[in-house]
C-alpha positions as CSV (number, residue, x, y, z in Angstrom):
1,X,26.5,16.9,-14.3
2,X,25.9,15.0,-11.0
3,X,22.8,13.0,-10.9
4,X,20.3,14.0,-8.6
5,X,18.2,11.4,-6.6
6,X,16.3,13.1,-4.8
7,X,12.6,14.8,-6.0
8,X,11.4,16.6,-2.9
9,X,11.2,16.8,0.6
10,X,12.1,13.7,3.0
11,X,9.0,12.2,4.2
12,X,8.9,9.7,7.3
13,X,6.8,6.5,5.8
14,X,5.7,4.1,8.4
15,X,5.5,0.7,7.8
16,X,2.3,-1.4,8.7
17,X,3.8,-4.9,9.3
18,X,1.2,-8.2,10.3
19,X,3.0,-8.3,13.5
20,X,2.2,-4.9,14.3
21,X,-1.7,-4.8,13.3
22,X,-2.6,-5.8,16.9
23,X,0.0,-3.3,18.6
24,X,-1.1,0.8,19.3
25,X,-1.2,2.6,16.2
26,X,2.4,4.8,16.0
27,X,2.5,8.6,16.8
28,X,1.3,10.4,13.9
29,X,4.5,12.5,11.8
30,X,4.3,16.0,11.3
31,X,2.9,15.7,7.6
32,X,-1.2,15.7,7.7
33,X,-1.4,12.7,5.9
34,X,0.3,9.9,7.1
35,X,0.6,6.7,4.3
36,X,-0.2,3.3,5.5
37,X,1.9,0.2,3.3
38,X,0.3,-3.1,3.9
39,X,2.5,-6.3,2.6
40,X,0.9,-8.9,0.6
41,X,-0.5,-10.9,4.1
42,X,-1.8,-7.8,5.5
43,X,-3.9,-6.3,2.5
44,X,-5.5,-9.6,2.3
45,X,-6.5,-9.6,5.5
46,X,-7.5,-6.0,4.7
47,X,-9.9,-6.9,2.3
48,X,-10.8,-10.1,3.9
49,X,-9.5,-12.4,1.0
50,X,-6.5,-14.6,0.5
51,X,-2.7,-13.6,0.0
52,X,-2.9,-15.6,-3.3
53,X,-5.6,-13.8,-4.7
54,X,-3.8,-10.5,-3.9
55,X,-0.7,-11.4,-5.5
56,X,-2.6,-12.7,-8.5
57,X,-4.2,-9.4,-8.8
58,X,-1.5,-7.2,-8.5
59,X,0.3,-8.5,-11.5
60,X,-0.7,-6.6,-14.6
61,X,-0.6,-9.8,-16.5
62,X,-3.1,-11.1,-14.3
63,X,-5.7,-8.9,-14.6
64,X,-5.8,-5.1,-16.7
65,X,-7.0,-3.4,-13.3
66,X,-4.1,-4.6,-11.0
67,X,-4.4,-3.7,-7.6
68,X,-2.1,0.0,-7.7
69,X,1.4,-0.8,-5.7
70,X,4.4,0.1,-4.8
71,X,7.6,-1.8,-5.7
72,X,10.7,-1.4,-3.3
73,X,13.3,-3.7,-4.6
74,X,11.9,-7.2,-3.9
75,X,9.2,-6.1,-1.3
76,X,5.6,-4.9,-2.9
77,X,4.0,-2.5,-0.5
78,X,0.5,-1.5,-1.0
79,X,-1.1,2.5,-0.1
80,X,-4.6,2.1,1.1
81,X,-4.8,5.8,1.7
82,X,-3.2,6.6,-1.7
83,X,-5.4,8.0,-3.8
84,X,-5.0,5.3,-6.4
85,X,-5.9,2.3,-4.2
86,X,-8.9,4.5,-3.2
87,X,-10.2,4.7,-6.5
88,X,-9.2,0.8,-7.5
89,X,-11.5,0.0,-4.6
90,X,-14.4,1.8,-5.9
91,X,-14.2,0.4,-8.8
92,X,-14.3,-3.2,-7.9
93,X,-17.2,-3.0,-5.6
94,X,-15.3,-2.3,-2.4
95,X,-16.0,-0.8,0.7
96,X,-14.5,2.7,1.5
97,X,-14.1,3.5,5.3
């Protein structure tokens, strides 16, 4: 039985990299929600802190409310419009926009 890789439709994910923050924002993709990923550098700057507190608090040896991620091979990524980061936020005090 072939192994299937696949678990739903394609989505286009677009890629929030430091160097882009100061560029125009990309044109929108046909889903209604459209997922933001923020690198290490940029979700500090997000949440006005430093990159070494973020990577210390997205370990789950660190702390046992890790900042919610997403691994992709060596690169951690980080939804802030994912439902998960959402509710990490509001748990640790943070503001919502």
């Amino acid at each position: 039985m072939p192994l299937n890789l696949t678990r739903g439709p394609i989505v286009q994910v677009n890629y929030i990299w430091s160097d882009d923050l100061d560029q125009a924002a990309p044109a929108p993709c046909a889903e209604s929600v459209q997922p933001s990923f923020y690198t290490y550098k940029d979700l500090a700057r997000y949440l006005n802190t430093t990159e070494g507190w973020v990577r210390r608090n997205a370990r789950r040896t660190y702390t046992s409310d890790p900042i919610p991620s997403i691994r992709l091979g060596k690169n951690v990524l980080f939804d802030v419009q994912s439902k998960e980061f959402l509710a990490w936020l509001k748990r640790r005090g943070g503001r919502t926009q």
